[in-house]
N, CA, C and O atoms as a DFTB+ gen file, in Angstrom:
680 C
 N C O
     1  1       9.193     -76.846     -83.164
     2  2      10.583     -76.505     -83.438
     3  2      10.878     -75.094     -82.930
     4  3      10.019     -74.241     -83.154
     5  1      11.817     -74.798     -82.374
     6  2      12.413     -73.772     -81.425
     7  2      13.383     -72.561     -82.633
     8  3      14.377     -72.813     -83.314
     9  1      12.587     -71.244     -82.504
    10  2      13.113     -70.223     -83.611
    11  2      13.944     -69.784     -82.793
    12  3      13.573     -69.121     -81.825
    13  1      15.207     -70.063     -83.020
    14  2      16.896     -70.028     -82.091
    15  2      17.407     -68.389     -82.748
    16  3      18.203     -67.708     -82.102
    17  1      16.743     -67.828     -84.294
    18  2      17.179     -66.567     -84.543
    19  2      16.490     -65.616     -83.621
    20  3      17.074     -64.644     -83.144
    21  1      15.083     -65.943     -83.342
    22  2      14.292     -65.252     -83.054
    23  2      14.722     -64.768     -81.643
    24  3      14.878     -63.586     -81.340
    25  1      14.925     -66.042     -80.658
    26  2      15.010     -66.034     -79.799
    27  2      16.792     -65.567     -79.053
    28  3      16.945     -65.138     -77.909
    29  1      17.522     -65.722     -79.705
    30  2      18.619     -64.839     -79.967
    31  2      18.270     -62.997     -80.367
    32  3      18.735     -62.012     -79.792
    33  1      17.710     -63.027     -81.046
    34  2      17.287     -61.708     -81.403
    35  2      16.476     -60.544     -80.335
    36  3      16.278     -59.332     -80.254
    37  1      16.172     -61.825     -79.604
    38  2      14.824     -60.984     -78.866
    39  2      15.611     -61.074     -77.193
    40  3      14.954     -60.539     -76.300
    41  1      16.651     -61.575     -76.879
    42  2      16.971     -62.198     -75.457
    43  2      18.687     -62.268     -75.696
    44  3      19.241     -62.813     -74.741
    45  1      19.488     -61.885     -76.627
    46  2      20.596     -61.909     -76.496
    47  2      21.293     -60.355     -75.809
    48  3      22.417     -60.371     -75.309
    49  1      20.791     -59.580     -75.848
    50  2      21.005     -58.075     -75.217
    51  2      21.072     -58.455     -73.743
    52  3      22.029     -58.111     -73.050
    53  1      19.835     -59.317     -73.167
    54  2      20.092     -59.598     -72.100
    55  2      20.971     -60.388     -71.381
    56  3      21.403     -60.100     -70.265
    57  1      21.289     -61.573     -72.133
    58  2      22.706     -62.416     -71.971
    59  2      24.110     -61.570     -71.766
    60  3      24.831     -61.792     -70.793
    61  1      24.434     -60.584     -72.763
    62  2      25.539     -60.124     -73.367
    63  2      25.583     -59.262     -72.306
    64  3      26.741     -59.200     -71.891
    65  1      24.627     -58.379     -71.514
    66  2      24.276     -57.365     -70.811
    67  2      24.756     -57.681     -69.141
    68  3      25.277     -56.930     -68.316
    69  1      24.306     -59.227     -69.042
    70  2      24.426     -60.230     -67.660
    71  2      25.882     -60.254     -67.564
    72  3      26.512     -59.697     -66.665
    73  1      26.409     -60.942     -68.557
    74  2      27.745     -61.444     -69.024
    75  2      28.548     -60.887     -68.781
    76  3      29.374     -61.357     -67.999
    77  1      28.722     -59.542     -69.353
    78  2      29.495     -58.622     -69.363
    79  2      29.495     -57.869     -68.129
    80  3      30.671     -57.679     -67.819
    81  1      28.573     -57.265     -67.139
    82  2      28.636     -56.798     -66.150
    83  2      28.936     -58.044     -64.972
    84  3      29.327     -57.676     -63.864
    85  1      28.780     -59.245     -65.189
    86  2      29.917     -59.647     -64.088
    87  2      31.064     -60.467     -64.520
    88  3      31.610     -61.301     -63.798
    89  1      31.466     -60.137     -65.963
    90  2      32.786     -60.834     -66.236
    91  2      33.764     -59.287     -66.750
    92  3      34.993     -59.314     -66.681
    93  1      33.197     -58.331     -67.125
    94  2      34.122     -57.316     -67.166
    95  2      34.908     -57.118     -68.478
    96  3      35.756     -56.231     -68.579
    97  1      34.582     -58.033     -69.557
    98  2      35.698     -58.092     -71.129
    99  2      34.845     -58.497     -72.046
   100  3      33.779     -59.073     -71.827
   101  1      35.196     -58.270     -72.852
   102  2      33.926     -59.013     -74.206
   103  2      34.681     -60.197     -74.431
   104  3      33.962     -61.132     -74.784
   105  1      35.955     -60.484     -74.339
   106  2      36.135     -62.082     -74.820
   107  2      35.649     -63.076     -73.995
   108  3      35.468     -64.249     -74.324
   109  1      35.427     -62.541     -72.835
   110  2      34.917     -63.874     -71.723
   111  2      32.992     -63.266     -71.599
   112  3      32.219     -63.950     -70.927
   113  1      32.527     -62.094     -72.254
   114  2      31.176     -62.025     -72.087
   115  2      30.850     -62.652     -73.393
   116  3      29.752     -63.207     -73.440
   117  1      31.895     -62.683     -74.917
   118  2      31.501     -63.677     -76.108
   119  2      31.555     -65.258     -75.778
   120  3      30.826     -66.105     -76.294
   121  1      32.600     -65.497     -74.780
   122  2      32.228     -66.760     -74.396
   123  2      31.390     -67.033     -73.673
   124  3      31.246     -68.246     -73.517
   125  1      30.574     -66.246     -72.997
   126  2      29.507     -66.596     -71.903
   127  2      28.604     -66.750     -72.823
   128  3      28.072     -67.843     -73.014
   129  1      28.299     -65.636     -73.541
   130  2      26.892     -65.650     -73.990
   131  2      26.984     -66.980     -75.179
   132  3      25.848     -67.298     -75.527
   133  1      28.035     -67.774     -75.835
   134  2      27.874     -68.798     -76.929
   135  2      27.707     -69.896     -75.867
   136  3      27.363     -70.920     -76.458
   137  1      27.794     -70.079     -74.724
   138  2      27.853     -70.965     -73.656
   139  2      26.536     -71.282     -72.963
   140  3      26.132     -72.347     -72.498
   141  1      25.961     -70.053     -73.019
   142  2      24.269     -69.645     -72.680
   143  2      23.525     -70.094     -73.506
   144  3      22.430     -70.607     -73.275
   145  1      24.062     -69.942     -74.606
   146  2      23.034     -70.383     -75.470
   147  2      23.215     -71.666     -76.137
   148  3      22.420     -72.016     -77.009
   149  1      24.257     -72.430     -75.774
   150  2      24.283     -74.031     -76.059
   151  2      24.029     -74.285     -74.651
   152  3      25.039     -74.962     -74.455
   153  1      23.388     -74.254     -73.406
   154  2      22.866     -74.787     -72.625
   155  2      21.316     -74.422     -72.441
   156  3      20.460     -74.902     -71.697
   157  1      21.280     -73.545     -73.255
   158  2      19.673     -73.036     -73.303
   159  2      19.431     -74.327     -74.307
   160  3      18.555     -75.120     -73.964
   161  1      20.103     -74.561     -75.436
   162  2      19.528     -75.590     -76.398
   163  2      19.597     -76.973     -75.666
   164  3      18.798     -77.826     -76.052
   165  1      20.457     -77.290     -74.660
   166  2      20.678     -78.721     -74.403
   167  2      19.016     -78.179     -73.337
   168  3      18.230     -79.125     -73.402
   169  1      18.628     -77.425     -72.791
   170  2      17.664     -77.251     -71.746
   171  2      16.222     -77.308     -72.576
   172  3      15.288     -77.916     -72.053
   173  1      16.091     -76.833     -73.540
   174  2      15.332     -77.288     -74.561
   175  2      15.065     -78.615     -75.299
   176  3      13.879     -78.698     -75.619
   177  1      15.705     -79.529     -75.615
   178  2      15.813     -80.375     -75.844
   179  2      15.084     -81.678     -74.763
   180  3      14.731     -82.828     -75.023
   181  1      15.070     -80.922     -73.557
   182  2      14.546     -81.603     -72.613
   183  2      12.848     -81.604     -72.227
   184  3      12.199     -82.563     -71.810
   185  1      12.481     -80.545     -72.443
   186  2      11.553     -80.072     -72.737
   187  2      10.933     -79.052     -72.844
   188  3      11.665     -78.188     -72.362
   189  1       9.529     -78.353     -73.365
   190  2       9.222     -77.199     -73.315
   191  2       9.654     -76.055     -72.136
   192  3       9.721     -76.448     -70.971
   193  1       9.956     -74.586     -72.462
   194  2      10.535     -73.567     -71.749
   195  2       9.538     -72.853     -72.075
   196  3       9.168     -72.585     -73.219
   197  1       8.939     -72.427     -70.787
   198  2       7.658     -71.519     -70.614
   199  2       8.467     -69.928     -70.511
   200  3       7.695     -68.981     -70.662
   201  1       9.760     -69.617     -70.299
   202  2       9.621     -68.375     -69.734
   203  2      11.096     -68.282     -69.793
   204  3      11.775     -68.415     -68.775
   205  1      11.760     -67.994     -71.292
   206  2      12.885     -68.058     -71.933
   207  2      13.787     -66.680     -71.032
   208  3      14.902     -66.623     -70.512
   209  1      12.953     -65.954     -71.145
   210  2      14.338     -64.991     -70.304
   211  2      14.467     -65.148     -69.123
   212  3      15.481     -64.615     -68.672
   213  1      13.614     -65.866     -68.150
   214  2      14.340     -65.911     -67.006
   215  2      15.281     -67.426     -66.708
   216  3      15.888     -67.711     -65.676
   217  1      15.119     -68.531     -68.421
   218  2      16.182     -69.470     -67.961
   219  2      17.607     -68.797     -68.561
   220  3      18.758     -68.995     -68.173
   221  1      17.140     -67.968     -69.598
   222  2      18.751     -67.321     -70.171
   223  2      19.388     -65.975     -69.051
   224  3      20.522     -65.498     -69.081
   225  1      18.573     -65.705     -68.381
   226  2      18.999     -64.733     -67.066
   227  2      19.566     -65.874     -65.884
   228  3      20.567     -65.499     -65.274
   229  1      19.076     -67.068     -65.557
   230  2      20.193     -67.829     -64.724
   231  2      20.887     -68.390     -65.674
   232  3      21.854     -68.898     -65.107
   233  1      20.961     -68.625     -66.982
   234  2      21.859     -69.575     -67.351
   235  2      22.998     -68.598     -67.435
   236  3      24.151     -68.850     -67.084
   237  1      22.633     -67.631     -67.858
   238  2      23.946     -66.466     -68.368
   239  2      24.775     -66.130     -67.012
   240  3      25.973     -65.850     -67.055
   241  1      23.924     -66.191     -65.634
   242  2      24.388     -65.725     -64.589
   243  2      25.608     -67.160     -64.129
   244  3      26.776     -67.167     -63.740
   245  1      24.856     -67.962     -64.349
   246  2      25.832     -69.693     -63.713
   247  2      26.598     -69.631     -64.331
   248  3      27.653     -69.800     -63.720
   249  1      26.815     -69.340     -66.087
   250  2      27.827     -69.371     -66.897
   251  2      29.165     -68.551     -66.578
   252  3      30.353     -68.872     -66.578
   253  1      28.463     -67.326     -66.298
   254  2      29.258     -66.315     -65.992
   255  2      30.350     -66.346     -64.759
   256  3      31.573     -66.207     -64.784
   257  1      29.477     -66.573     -63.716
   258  2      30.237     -66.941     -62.259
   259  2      31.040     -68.440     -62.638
   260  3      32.078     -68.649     -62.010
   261  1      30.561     -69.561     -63.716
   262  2      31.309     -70.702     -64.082
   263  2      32.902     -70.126     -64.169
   264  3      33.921     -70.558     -63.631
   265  1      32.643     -68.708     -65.278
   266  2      33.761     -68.746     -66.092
   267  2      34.490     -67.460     -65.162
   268  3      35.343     -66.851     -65.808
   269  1      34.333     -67.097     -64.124
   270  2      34.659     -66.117     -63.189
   271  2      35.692     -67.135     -62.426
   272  3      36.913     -67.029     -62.312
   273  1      34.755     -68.220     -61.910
   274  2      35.754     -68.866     -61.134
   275  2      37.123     -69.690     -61.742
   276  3      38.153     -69.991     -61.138
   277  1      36.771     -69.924     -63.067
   278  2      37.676     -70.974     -63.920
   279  2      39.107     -69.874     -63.846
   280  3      40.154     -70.219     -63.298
   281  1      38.906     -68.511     -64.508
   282  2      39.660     -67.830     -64.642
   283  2      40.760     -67.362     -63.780
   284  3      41.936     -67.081     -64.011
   285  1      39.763     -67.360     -62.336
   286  2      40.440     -67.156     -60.722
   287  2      41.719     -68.491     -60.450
   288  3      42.903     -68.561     -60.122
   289  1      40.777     -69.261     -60.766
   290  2      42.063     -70.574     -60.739
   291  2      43.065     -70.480     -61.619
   292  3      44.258     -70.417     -61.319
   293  1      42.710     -70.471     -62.471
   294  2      44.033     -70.004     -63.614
   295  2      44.729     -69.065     -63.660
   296  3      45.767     -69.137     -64.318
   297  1      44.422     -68.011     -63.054
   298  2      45.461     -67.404     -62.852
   299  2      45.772     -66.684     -61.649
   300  3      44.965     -66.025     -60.994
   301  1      47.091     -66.861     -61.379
   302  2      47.299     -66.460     -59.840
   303  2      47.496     -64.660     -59.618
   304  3      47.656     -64.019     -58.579
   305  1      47.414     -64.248     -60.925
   306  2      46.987     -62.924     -60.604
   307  2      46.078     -62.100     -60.881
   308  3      46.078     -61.560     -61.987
   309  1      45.156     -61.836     -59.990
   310  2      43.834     -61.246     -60.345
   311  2      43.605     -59.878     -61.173
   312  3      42.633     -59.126     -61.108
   313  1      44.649     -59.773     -61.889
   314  2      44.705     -58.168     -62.476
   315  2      44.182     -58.866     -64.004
   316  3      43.626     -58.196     -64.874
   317  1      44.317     -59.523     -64.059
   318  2      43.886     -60.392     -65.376
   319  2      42.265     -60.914     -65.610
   320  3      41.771     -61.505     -66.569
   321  1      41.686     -60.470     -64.400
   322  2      40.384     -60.583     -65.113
   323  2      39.097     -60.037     -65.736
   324  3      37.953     -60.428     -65.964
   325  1      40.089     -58.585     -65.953
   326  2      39.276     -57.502     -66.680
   327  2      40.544     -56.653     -67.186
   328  3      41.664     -56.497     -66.698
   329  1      39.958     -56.185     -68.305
   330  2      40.511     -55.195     -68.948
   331  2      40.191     -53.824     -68.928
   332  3      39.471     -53.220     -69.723
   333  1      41.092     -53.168     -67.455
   334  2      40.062     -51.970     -67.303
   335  2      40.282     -51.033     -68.198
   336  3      39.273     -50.338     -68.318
   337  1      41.510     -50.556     -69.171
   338  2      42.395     -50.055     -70.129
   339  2      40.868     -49.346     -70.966
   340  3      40.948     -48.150     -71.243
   341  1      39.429     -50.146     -71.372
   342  2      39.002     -49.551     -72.418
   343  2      37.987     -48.959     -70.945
   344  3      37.626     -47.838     -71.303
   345  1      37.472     -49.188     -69.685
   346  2      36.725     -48.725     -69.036
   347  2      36.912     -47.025     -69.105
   348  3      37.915     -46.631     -68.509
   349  1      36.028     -45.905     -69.792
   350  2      36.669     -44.590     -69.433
   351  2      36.632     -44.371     -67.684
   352  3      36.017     -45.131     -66.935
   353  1      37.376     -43.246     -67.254
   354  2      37.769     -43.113     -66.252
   355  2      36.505     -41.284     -65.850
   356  3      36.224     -40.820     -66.955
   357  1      36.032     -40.632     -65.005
   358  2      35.795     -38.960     -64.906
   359  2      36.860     -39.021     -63.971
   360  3      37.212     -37.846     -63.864
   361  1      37.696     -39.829     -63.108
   362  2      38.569     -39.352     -62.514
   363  2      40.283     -39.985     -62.991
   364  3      40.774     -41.069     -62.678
   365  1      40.733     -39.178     -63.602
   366  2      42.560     -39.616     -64.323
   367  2      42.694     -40.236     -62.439
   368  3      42.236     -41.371     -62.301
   369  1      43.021     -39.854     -61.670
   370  2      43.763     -40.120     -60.321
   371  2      44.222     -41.761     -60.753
   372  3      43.353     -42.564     -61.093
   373  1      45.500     -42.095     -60.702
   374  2      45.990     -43.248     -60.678
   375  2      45.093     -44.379     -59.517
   376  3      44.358     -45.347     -59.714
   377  1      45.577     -43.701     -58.298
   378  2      45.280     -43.938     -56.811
   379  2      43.885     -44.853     -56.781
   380  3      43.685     -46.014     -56.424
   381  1      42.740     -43.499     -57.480
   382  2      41.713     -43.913     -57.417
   383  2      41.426     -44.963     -58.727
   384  3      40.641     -45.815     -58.311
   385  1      41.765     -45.223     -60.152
   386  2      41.498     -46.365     -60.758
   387  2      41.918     -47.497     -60.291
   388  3      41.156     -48.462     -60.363
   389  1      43.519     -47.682     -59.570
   390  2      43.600     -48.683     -58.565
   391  2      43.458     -49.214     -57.559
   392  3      44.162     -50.056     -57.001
   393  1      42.276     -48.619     -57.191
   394  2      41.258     -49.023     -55.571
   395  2      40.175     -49.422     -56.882
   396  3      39.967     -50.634     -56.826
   397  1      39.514     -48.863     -57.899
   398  2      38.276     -49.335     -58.329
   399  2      38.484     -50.712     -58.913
   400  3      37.568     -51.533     -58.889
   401  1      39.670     -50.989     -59.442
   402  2      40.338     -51.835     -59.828
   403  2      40.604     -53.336     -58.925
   404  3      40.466     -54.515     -59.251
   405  1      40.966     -52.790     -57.881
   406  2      40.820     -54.051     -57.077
   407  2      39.562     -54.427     -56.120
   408  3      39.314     -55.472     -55.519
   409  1      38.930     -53.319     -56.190
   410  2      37.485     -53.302     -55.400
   411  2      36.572     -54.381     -56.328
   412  3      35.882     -55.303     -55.893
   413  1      36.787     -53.971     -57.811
   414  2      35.730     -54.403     -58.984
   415  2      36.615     -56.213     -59.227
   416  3      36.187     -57.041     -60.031
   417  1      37.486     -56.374     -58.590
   418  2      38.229     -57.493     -58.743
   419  2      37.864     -58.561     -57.370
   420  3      37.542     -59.748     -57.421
   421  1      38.021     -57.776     -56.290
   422  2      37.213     -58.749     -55.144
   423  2      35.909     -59.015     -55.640
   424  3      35.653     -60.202     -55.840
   425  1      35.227     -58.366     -55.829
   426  2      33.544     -58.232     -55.756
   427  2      33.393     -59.225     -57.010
   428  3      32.281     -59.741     -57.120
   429  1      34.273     -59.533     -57.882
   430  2      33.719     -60.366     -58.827
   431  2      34.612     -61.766     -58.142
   432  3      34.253     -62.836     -58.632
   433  1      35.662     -61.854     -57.132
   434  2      35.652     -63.055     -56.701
   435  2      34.994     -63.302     -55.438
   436  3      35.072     -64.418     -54.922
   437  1      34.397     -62.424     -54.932
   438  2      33.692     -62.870     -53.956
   439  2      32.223     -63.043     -54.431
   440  3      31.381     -63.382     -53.600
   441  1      31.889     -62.841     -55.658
   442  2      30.566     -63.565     -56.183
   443  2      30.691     -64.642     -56.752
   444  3      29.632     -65.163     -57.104
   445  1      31.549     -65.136     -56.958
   446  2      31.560     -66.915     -57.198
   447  2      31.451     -67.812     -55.990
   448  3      31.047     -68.974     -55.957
   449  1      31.837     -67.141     -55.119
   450  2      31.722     -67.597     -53.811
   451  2      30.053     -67.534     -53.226
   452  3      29.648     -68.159     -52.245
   453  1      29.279     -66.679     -54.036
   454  2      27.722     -66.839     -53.165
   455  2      27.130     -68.540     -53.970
   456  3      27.815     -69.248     -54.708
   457  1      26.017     -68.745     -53.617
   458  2      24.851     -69.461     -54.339
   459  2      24.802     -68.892     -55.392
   460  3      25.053     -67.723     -55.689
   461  1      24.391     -69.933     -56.112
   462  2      23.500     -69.746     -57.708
   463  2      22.271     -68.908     -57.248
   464  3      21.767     -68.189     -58.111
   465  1      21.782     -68.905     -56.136
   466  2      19.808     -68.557     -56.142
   467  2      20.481     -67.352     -55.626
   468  3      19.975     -66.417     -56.246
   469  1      21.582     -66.786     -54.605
   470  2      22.122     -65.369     -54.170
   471  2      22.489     -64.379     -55.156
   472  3      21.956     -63.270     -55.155
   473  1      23.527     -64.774     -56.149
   474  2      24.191     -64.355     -56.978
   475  2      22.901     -64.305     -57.797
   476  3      22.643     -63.109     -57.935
   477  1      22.107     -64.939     -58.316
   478  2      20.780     -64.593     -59.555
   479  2      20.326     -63.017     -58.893
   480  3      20.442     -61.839     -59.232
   481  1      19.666     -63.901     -57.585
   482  2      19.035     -62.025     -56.737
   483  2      19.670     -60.998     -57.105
   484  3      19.294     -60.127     -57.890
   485  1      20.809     -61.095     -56.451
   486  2      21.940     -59.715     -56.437
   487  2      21.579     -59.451     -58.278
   488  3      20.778     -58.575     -58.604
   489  1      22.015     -59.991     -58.933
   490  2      21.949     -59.764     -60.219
   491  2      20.774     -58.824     -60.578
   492  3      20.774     -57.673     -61.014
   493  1      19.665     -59.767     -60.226
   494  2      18.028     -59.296     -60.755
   495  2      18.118     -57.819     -60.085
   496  3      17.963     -56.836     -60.809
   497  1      18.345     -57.688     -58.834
   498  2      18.109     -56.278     -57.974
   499  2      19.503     -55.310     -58.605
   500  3      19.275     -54.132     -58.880
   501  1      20.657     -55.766     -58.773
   502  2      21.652     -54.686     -58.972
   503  2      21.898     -53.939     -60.620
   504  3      21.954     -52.843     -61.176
   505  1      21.974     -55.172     -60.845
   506  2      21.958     -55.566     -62.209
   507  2      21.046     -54.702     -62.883
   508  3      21.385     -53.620     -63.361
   509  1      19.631     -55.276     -62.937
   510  2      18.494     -55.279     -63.383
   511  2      17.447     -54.061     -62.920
   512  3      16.469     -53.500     -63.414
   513  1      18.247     -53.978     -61.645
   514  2      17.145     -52.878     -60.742
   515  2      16.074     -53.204     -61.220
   516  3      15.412     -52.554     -62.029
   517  1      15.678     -54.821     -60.491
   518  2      14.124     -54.814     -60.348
   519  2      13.750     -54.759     -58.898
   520  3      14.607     -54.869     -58.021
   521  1      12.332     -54.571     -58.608
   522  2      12.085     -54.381     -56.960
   523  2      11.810     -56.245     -56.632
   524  3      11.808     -57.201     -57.407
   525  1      11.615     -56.155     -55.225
   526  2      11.449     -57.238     -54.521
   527  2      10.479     -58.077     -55.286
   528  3      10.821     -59.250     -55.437
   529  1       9.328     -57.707     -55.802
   530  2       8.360     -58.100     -56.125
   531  2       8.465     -58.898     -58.014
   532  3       8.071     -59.855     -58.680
   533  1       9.125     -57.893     -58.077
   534  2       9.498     -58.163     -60.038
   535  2      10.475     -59.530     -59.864
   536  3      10.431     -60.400     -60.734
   537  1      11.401     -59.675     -58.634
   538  2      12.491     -60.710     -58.574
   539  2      11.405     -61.859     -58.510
   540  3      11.348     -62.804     -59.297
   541  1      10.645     -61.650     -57.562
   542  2      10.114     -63.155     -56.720
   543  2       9.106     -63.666     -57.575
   544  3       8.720     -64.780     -57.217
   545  1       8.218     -62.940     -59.207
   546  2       7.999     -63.207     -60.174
   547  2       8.755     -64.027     -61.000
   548  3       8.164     -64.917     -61.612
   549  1      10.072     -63.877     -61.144
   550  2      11.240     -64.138     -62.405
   551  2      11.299     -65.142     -61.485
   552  3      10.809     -66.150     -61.995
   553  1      11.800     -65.416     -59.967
   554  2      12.660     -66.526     -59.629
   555  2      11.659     -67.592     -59.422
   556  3      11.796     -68.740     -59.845
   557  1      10.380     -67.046     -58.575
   558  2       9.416     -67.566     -58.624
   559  2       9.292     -68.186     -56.788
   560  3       9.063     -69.361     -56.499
   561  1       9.467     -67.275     -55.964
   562  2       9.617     -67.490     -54.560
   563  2       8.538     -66.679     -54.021
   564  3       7.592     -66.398     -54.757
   565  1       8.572     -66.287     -52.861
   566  2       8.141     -65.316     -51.932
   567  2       9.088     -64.071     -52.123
   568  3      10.241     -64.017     -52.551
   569  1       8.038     -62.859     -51.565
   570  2       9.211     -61.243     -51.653
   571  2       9.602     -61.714     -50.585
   572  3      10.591     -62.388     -50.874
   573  1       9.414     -61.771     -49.467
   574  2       9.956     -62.303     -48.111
   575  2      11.721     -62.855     -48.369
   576  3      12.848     -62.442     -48.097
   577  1      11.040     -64.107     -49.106
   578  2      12.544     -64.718     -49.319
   579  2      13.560     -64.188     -50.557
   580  3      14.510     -64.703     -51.147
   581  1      12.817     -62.799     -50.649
   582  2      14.124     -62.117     -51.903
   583  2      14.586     -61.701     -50.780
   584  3      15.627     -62.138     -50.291
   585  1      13.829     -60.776     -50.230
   586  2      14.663     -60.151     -48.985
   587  2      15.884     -60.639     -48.112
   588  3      16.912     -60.028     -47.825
   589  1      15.538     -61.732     -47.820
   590  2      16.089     -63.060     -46.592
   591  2      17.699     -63.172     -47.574
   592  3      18.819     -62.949     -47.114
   593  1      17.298     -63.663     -49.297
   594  2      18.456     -63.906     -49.920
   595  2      19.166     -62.688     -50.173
   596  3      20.372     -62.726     -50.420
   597  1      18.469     -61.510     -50.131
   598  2      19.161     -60.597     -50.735
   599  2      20.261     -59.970     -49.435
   600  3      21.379     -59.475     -49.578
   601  1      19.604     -60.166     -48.372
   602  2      20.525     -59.559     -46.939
   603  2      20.784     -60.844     -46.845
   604  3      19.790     -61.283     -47.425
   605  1      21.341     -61.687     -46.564
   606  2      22.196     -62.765     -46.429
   607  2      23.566     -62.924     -47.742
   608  3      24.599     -63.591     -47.691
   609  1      23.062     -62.062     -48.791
   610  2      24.322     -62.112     -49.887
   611  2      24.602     -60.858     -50.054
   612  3      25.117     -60.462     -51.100
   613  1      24.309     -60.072     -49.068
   614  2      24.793     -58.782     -49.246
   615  2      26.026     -58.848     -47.560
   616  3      27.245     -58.690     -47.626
   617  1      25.502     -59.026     -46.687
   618  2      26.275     -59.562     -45.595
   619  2      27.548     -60.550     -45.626
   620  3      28.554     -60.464     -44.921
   621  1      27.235     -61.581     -46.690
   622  2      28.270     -62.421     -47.054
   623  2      28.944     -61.643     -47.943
   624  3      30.117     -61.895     -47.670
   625  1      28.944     -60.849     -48.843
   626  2      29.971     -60.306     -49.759
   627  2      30.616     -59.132     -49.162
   628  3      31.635     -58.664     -49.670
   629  1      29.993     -58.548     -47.940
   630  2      30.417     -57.327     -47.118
   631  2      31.561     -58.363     -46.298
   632  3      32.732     -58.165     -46.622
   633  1      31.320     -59.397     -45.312
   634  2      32.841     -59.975     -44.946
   635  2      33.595     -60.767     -46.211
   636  3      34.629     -61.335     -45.859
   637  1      33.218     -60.911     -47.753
   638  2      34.427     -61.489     -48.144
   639  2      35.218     -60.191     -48.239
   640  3      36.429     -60.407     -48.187
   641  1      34.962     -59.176     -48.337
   642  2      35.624     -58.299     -49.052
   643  2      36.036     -57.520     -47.743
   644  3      37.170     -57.070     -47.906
   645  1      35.510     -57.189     -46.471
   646  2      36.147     -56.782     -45.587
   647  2      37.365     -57.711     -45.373
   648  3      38.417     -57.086     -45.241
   649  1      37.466     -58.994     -45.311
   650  2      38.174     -60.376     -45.106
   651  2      39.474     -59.356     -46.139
   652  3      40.171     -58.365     -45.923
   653  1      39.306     -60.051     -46.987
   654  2      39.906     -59.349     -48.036
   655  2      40.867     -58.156     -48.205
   656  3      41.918     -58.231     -48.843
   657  1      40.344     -56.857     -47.473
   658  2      40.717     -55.713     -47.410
   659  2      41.785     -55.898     -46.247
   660  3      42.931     -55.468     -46.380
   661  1      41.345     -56.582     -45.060
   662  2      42.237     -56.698     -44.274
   663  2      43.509     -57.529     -44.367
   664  3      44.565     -57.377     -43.751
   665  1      43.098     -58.640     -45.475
   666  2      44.047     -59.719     -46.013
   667  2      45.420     -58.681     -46.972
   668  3      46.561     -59.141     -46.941
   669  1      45.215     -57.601     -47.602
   670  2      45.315     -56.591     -48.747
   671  2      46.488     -55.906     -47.489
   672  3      47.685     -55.642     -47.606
   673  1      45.776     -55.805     -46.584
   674  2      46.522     -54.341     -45.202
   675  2      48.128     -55.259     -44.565
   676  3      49.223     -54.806     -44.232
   677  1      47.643     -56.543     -44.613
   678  2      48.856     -57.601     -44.232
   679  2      50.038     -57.524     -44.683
   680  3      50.881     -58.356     -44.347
């Protein structure tokens, strides 16, 4: 039988932590993380989980980009998917919170747009600041192919957002 306090206790910092740095609000990182953890239980149910934080580190990440993209569809204006109001600011400049503002607004729709196995990387390395070696442990690949994924989703999110910027200049 599966200790769900325990394991909440010991691995929810990391959910809430995932969640929140690519959804940007606590009402959509409280819905990620209750979402994480009823698919961690349906994933359990299936059978034994050797290595609980790295299925609640992709589940929290799929959830997250799930509920990134749901939100994008729903609403046709992207100022709505963070609440930058409680983010503190070291610079007041209007100018500059509304470039970080829409910068931090592409970059979270142009990560729904990578892979599940891209978007985990980016996560593990940006996120997490782990090295090549700590990723290809957790994901369970070659360092080679962190590398390969990690410059292939760093290249792809450099033209959505150049795409983007120029789409912005129109």
């Amino acid at each position: 039988m599966t200790d769900w306090k325990k394991i909440v206790s010991q691995y929810g910092h990391i959910v809430w932590t995932r969640a929140y740095r690519l959804l940007g609000n606590h009402q959509d990182a409280a819905d990620c993380f209750q979402e994480t953890f009823l698919s961690a239980l349906e994933v359990s149910h299936r059978g034994r989980i050797r290595n609980w934080s790295r299925l609640l580190n992709v589940l929290a990440t799929r959830r997250s980009l799930d509920l990134l993209r749901k939100r994008i569809r729903q609403n046709s204006r992207s100022d709505d998917l963070t609440n930058w109001s409680i983010v503190p600011s070291t610079n007041p400049d209007p100018s500059s919170q509304a470039e970080e503002v829409e910068l931090g607004t592409n970059l979270r729709k142009a990560m729904t747009k990578l892979s599940p196995r891209e978007a985990e990387v980016l996560c593990l390395r940006y996120f997490d600041q782990l090295s090549d070696r700590q990723i290809a442990q957790q994901v369970g690949i070659e360092q080679n192919a962190v590398r390969v994924i990690l410059h292939r989703a760093r290249l792809r999110l450099r033209e959505m957002l150049t795409s983007s910027a120029k789409e912005d200049k129109v």
